[in-house]
Residue, then its C-alpha position, 0 to 999 in steps of 0.5 A: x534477508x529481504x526474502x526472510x521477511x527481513x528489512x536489509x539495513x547498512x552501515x558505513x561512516x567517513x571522517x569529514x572535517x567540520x570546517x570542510x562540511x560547512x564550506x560545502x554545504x554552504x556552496x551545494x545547499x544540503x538539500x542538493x544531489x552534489x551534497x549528497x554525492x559528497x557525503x557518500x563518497x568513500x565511505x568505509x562499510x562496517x556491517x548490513x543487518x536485518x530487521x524483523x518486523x514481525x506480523x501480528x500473531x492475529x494477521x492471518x486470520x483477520x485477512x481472512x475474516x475481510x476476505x471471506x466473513x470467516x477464519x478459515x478457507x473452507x467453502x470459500x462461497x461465491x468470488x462476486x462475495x468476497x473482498x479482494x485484499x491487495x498489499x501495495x508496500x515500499x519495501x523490497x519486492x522480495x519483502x513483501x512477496x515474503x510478508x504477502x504469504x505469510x499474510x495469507x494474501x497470497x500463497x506460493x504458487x502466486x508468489x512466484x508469478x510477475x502478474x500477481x507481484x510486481x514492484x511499482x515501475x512494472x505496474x506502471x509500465x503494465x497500466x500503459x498510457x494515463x494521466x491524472x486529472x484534478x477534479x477542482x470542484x471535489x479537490x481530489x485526482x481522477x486517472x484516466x487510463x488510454x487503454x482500459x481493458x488493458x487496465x482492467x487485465x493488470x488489476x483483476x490479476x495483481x494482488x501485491x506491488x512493492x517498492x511503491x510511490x504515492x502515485x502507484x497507490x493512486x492508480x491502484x485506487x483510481x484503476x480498481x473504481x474504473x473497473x466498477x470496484x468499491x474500494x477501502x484503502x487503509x493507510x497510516x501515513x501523510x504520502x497515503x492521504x491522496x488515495x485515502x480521498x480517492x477511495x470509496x472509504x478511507x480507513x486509517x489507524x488510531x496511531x496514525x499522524x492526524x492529516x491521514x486521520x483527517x482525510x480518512x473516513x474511517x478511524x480504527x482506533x485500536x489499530x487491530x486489523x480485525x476492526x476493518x472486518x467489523x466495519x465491513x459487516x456492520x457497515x454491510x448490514x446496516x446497508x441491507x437492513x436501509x434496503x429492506x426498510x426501504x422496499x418495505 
């Protein structure tokens, strides 16, 4: 199912007497690990389906509207040009593989290599050693990474990373500013808002919860991918014509 594109849910129940559960929860807390352990146990399964979420039928082009200034591929122009798209998602890793190609984020070929998708503990692991420093001053996180051209190899390559934490959408935006990237993270939810504040740009959707929307630069308020194309090119050529006005 998760290599349809498809999200793999299951289904399973157990009878509890309602006497039982209070006493136990009262003993264990609900938010204890013997809690949940009690809950799960001798389940009975009933059924596993898949959900569909479908991509919108403007995806793939507006992927590469951001990457390339245009719909197709054609005469791709300069690499140093283009705007490098990356996926970091906490569905399965053959989810997102599966999405990622279809996206136009990847093709086949680059689906079936680990050094362009991996899943969050193996990106950790290819990083190597780091830790993160608070900057108390501005509020945010910085990453420090032991081997930075170790680093450096793992970012220039990787283009999708599923099943991911909070912490990997961090290292992805504190590696990519590292490497000398300008970065614009879209996020929609309140684990995204920490790499929101580290990027260059913060972009975040209208339907978003509003502590995403605080932390954004960046409001697309018809929560169309496209937009983000529109921003960059109204954002890169009111940056040009500053420039010329300036030497002018």
């Amino acid at each position: 199912m998760a290599s349809q594109g498809l999200i793999p849910v299951a289904y399973a129940y157990r009878d509890v007497p309602t006497a039982e559960l209070r006493s136990f929860m009262q003993q264990q807390g609900q938010e204890s690990q013997e809690f949940y352990n009690y809950l799960l146990s001798g389940m009975t399964y009933i059924c596993t389906f898949g959900l569909e979420n479908k991509l919108r039928e403007n995806a793939l082009n507006s992927i590469n509207l951001i990457r390339y200034g245009k719909s197709t591929t054609e005469n791709e122009g300069k690499p140093d040009q283009q705007v490098k798209v990356r996926m970091v998602s906490g569905d399965h890793i053959d989810t997102c593989r599966y999405i990622a190609v279809q996206a136009g984020i990847i093709d086949e070929k680059e689906a079936k290599q680990g050094a362009v998708v991996m899943d969050g503990e193996e990106f950790r692991a290819a990083l190597g050693e780091y830790s993160v420093e608070r900057d108390e001053v501005k509020g945010t996180k910085n990453v420090v990474f032991a081997d930075e051209n170790k680093m450096k190899g793992v970012i220039k390559t990787v283009k999708v990373i599923a099943r991911a934490t909070d912490e990997d959408k961090n290292l992805m935006v504190g590696a990519i500013k590292i490497a000398g990237g300008f970065i614009l993270m879209s996020g929609d939810g309140i684990n995204d808002t920490e790499a929101l504040q580290m990027a260059n740009v913060g972009v975040s959707m209208g339907t978003s919860c509003q502590v995403t929307k605080d932390a954004s630069d960046l409001v697309i308020m018809d929560n169309d991918i496209k937009s983000i194309y529109h921003s960059i090119m109204w954002g890169r050529t009111i940056y040009a014509n500053v420039r010329k006005f300036i030497q002018f």
